[in-house]
VOBA-1610 file (N, C-alpha, C; in pm, whole numbers, padded with zeros to 5 digits, always signed):
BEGIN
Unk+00086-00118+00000Unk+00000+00000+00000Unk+00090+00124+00000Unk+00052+00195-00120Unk+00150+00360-00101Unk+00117+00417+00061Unk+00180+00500+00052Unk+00200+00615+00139Unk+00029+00680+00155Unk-00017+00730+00048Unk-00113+00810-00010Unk-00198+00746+00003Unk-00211+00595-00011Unk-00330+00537-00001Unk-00361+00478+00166Unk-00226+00482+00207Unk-00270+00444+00344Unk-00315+00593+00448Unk-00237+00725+00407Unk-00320+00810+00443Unk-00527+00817+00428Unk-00563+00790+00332Unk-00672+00788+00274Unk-00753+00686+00388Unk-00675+00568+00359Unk-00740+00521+00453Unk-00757+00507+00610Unk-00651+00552+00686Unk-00633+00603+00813Unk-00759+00711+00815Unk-00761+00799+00719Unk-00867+00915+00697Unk-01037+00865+00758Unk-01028+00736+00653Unk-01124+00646+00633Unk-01166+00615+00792Unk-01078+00507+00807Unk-01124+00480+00967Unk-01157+00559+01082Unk-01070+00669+01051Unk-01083+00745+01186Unk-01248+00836+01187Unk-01281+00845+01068Unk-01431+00896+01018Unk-01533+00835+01054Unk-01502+00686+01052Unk-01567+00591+01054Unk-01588+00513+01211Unk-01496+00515+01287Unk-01473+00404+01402Unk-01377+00543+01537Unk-01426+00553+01630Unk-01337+00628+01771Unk-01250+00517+01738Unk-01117+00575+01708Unk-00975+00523+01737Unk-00898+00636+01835Unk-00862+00582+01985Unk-00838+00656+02073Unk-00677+00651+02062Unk-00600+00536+02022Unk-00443+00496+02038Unk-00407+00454+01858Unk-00245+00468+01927Unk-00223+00454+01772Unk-00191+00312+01796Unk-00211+00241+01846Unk-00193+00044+01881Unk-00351+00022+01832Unk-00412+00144+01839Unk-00573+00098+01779Unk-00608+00073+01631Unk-00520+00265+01588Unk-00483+00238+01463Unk-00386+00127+01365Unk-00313+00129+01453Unk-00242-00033+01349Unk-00305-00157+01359Unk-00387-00149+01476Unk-00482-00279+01431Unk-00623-00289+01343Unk-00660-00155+01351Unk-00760-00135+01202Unk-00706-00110+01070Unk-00559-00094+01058Unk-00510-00118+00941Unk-00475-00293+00919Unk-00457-00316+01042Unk-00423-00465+01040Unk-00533-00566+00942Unk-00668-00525+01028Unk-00767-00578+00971Unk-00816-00545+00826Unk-00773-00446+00750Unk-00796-00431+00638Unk-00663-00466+00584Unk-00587-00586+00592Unk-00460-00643+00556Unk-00338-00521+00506Unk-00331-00413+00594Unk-00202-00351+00584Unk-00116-00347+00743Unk-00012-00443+00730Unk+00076-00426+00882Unk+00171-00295+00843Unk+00137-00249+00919Unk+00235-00078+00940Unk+00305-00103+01104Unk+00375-00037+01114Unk+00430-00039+01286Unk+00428+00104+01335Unk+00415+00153+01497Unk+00363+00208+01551Unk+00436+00311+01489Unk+00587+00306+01450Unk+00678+00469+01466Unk+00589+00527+01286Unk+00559+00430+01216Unk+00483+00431+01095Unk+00375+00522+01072Unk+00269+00466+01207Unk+00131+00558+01209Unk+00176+00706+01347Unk+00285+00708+01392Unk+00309+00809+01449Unk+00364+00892+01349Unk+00398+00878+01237Unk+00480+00976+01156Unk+00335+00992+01060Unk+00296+00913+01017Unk+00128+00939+00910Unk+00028+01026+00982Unk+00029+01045+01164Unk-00080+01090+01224Unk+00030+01226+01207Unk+00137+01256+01234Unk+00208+01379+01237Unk+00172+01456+01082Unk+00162+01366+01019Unk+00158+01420+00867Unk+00028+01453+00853Unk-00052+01393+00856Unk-00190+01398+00819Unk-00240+01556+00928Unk-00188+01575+00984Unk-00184+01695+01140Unk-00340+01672+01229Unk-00357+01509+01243Unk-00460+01458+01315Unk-00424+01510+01444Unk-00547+01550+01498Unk-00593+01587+01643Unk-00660+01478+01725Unk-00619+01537+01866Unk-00742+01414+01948Unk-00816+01493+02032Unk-00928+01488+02005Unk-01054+01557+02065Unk-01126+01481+02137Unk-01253+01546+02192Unk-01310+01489+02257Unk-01453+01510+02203Unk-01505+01333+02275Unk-01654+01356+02127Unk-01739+01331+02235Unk-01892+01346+02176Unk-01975+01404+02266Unk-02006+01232+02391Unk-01927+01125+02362Unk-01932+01063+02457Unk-01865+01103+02542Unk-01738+01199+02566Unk-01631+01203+02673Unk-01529+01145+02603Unk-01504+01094+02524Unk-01365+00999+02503Unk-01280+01060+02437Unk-01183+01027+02433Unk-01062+01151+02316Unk-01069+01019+02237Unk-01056+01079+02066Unk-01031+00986+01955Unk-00947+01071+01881Unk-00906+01033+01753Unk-00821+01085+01667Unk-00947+01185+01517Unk-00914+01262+01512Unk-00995+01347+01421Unk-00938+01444+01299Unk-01005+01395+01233Unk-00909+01551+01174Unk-00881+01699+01211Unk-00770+01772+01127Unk-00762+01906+01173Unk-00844+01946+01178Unk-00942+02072+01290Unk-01043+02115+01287Unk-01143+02108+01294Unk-01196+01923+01368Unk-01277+01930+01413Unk-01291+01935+01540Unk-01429+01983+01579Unk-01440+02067+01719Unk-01442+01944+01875Unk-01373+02001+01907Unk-01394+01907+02059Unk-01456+01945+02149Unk-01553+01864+02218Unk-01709+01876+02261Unk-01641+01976+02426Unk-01555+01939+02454Unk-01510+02058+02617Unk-01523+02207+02548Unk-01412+02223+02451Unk-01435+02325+02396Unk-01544+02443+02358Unk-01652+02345+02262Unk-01759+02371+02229Unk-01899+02398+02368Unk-01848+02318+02449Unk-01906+02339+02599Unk-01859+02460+02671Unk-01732+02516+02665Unk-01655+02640+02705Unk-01721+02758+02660Unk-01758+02761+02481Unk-01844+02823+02391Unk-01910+02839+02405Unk-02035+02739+02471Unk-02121+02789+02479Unk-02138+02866+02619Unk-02108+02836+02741Unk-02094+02885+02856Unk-02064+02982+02836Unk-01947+03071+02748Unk-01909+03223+02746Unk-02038+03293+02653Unk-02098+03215+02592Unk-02192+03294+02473Unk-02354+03326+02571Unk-02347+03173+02635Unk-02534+03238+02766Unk-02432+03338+02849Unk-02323+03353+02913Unk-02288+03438+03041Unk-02271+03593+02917Unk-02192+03619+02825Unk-02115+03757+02783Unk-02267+03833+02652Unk-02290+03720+02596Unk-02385+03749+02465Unk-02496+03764+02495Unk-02537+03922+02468Unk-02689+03989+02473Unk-02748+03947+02340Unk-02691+03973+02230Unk-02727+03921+02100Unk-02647+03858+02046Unk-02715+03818+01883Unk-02634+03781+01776Unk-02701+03843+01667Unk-02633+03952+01572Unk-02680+03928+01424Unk-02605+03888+01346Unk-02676+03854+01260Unk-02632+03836+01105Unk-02626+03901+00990Unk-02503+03936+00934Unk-02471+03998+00789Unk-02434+03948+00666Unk-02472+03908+00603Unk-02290+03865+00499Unk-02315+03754+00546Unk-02146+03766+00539Unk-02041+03643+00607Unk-02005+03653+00731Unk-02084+03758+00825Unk-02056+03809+00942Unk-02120+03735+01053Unk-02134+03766+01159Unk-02223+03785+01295Unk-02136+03905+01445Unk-02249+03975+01451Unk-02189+04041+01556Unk-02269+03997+01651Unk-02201+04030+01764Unk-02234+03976+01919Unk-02252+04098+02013Unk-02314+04113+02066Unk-02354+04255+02130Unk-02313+04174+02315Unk-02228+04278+02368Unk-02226+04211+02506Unk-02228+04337+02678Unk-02213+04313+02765Unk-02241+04418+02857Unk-02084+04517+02806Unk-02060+04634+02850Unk-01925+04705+02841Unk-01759+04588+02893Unk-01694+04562+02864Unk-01613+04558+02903Unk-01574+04365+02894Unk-01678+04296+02785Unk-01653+04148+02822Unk-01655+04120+02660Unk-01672+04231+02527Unk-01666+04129+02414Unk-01542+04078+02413Unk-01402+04158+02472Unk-01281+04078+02451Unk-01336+03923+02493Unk-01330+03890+02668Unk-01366+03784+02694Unk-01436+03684+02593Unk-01525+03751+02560Unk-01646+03614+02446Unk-01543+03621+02326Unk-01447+03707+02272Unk-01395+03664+02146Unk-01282+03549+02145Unk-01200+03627+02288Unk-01124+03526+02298Unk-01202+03334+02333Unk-01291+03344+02389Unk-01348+03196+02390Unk-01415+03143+02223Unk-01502+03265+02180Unk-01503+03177+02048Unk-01338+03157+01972Unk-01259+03211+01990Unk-01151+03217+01883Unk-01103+03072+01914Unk-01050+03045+02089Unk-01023+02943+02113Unk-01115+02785+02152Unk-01228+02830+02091Unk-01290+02670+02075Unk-01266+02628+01944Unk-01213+02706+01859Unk-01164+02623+01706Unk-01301+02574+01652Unk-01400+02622+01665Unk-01537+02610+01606Unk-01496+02643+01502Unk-01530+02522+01364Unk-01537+02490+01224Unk-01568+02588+01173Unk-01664+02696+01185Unk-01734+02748+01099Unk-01680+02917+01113Unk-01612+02905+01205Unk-01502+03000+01209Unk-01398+03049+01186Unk-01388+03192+01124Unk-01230+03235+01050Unk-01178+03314+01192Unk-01236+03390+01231Unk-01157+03463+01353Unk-01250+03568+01392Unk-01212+03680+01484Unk-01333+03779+01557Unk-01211+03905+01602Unk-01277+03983+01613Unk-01238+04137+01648Unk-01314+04168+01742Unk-01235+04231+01863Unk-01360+04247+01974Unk-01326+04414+02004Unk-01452+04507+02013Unk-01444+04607+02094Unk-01483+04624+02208Unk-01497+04749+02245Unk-01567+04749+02450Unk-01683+04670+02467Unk-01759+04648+02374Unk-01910+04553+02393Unk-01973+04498+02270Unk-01846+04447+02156Unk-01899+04414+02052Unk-01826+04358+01970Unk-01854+04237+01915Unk-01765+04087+01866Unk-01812+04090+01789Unk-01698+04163+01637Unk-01772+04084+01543Unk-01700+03925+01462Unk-01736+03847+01427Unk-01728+03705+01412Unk-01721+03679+01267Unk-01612+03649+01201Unk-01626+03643+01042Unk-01640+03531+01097Unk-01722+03492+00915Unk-01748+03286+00939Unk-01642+03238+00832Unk-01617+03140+00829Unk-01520+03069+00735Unk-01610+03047+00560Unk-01464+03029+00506Unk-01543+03032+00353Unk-01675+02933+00338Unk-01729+02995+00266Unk-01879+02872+00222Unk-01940+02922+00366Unk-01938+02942+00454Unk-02042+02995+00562Unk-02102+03148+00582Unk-02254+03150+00589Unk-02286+03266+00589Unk-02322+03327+00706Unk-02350+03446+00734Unk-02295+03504+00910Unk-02446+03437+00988Unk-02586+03424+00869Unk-02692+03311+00891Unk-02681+03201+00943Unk-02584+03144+00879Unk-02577+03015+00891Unk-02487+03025+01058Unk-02362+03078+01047Unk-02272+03092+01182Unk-02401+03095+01308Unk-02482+03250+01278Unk-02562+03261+01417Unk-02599+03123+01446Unk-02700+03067+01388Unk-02778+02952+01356Unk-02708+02827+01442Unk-02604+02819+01429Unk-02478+02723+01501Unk-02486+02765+01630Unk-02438+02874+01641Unk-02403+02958+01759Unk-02535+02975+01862Unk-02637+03009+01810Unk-02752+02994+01858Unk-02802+02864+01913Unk-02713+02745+01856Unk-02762+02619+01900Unk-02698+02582+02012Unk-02574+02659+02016Unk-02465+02596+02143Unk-02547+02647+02272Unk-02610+02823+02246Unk-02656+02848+02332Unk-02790+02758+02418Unk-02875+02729+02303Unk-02983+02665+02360Unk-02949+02511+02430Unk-02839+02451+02385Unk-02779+02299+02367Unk-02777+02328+02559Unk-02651+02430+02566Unk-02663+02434+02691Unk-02754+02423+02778Unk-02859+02532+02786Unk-02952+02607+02866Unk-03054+02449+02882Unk-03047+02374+02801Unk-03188+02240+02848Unk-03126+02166+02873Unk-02958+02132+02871Unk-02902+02016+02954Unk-02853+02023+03077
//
């Protein structure tokens, strides 16, 4: 198996199946008849720039770059019910309306939950605004954002 194709498929599994260890990963390559050895899938997970997050069971698995890990996204939403009076939508935008002196606070928490649908935020004395990432519209962002809030508030 190339290089390229065993990336693909590491891709594959990890999409497919929580692989928490890389002794996990060489045995789901195992089973699809490719033996690789551990220093192998430690240099393919370095390459590939796989993350280990945490999914909405609690468990850390292997994921790709950029997807969101559920503490994080829990952090997110906690700063968005405590700092966020509003949300609109523009564009490719969303601004966040918050009391004087806390949009820094809420930008810095959305910036650092690495939420997907996010390019980055600018914060003034009481106001975050939130570009969304390409292909996302500042609609669609609230819409997300709006869900973390409610996700919270009924669990």
């Amino acid at each position: 198996m190339t290089k390229r194709t065993r990336h693909g498929t590491i891709l594959e599994i990890i999409d497919e199946h929580r692989v928490s260890t890389q002794d996990e990963l060489v045995s789901a390559l195992a089973a699809l008849g490719t033996t690789v050895t551990q220093t192998t899938i430690s240099r393919d997970i370095s390459e590939l720039g796989l993350v280990k997050v945490r999914d909405e069971s609690g468990q850390l698995r292997y994921a790709r770059p950029g997807t969101p890990d559920q503490d994080q996204m829990a952090s997110l939403a906690l700063a968005l019910r405590t700092w966020a009076l509003s949300l609109e939508a523009s564009g490719n935008l969303v601004v966040a309306t918050t009391p004087n002196g806390y949009a820094d606070p809420l930008a810095q928490a959305i910036d650092r939950s690495g939420h997907p649908n996010v390019l980055g935020t600018i914060a003034g004395e009481n106001t975050v605004l939130i570009v969304s990432a390409e292909g996302i519209t500042g609609a669609t962002l609230k819409q997300h954002l709006g869900k973390l809030v409610n996700r919270g508030t009924t669990s």
